[in-house]
VOPAGU-2260 file (C-alpha; in pm, 1 decimal, decimal comma):
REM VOPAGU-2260
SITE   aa  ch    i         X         Y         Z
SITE  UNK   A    0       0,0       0,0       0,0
SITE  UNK   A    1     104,8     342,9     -36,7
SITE  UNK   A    2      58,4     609,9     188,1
SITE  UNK   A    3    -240,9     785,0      65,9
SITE  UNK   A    4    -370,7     415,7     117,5
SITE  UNK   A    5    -234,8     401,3     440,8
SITE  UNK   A    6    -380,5     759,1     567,3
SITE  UNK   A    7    -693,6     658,7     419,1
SITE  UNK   A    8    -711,1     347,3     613,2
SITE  UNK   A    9    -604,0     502,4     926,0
SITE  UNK   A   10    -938,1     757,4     937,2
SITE  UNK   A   11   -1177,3     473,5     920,6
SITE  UNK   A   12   -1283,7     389,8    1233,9
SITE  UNK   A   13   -1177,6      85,9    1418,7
SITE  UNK   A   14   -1448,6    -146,5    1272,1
SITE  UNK   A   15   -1382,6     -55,3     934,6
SITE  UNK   A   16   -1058,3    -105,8     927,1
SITE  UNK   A   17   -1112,0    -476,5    1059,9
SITE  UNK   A   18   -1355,1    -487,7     763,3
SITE  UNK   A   19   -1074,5    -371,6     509,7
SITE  UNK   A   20    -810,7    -587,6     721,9
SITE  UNK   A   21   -1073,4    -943,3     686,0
SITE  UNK   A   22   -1137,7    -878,9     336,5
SITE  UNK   A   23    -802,7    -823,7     209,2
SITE  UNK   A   24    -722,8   -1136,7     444,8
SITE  UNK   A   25    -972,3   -1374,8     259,3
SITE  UNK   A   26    -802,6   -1220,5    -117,4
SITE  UNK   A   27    -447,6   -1307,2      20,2
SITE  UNK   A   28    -556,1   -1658,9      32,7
SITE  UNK   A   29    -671,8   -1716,3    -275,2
SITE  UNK   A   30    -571,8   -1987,2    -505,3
SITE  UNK   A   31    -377,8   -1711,0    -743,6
SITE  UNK   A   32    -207,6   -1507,5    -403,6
SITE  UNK   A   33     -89,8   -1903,8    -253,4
SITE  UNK   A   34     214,3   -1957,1    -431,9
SITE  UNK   A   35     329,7   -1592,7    -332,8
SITE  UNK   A   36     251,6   -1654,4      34,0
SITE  UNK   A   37     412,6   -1995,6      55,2
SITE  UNK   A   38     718,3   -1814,7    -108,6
SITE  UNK   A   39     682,8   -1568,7     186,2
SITE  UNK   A   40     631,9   -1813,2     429,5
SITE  UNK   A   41     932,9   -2034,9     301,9
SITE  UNK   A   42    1180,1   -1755,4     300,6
SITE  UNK   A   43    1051,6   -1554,0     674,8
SITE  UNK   A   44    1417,9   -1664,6     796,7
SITE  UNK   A   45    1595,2   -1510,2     570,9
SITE  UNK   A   46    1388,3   -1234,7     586,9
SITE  UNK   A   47    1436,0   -1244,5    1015,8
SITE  UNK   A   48    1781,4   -1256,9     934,2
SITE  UNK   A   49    1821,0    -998,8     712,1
SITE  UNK   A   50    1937,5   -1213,2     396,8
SITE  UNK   A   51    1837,2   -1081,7      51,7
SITE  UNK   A   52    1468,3   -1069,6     -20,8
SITE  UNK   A   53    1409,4    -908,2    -336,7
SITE  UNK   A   54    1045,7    -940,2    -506,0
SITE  UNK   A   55    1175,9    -905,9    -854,1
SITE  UNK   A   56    1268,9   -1323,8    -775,1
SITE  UNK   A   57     873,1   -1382,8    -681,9
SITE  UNK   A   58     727,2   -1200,4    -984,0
SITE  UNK   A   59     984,3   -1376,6   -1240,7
SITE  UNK   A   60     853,9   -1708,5   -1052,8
SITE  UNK   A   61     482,2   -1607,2   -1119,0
SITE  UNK   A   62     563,2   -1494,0   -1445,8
SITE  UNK   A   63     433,1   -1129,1   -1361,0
């Protein structure tokens, strides 16, 4: 998200943003968003670690 997002998010009120939050949840899993997330998932200690993450490797793999 960007910021504008971010600020935008921010002003709703607290049960609006869990709306937002649950929705964009149940997109994340999604059959098309899985592969990405298991990436994610597979790679969190390198990530805790501070090895190289760089998302230009995930959207080659998706063929984005």
């Amino acid at each position: 998200m960007n910021t504008i997002e971010l600020e935008v998010l921010q002003k709703l009120d607290k049960s609006d943003q869990e709306k937002v939050i649950y929705f964009l949840k149940l997109l994340l899993n999604q059959a098309k968003y899985k592969k990405l997330k298991d990436e994610i998932l597979s790679r969190k200690d390198e990530i805790k670690y501070g090895e190289i993450f760089e998302h230009e490797e995930i959207w080659k793999e998706l063929d984005v």
